[in-house]
C-alpha positions, 0 to 999 in steps of 0.5 A: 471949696472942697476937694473931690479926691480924698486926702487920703489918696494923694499923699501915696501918689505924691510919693510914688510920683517921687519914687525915682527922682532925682535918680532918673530911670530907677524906681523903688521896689516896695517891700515889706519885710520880718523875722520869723521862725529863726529866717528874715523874710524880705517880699517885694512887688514886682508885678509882670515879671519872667523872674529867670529873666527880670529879676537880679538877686545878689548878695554883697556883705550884709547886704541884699540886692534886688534889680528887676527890669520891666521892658515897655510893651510897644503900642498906642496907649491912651492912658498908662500908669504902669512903671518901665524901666529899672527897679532896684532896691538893698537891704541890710540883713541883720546880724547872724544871717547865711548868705549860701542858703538864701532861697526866693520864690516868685509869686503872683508878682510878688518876690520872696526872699527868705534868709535864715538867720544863726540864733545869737549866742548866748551871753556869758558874764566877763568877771571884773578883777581888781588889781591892787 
């Protein structure tokens, strides 16, 4: 018998339906993230956000924190696979970086959060003496 929906298309359903499980009423936040031009660039979707109001930012450590809230909009649906609730999500940053000069941006539902990040210092070579 064959399948009408594409195989292709129901592993990421499957994933998404897992997202929260067994954390109850958090979901993932996806994201993407790279290094560029001496910054660690972290995105995230968050779409339908008021970022002053939904979106968290913290730093603790070497880690980074997003939470964001979505409330559910009251009325009669027929159908609806949008997400409510909580989403969360922490990053460990890499080595080097300046948590008190992290910026964030908010755009066409998508967060950004740039880091900058020290460049490494340079490697010196430790002499080996020989103790006779």
């Amino acid at each position: 018998m064959t399948s009408l929906m594409p195989r292709s298309l129901i592993l990421p359903d499957v994933v998404r339906l897992l997202e929260g499980w067994p954390f109850g009423d958090r979901h993932a936040v996806r994201i993407e993230d790279y290094r560029e031009d001496g910054k660690y660039v972290l995105r995230a979707e968050l779409p339908g956000m008021v970022p002053e109001k939904d979106i968290h930012i913290q730093v603790h450590g070497n880690e980074l924190a997003i939470a964001a809230e979505r409330a559910e909009e009251k009325h009669e649906k027929a159908h609806s696979e949008l997400f409510y609730g909580k989403f969360a999500r922490t990053v460990r940053l890499p080595a080097g970086t300046v948590p008190d000069e992290i910026s964030a941006t908010y755009d066409a539902g998508i967060l950004e959060v740039v880091v900058p990040v020290k460049p490494e210092t340079d490697t010196r070579q430790i002499e080996v003496s020989v103790t006779r």
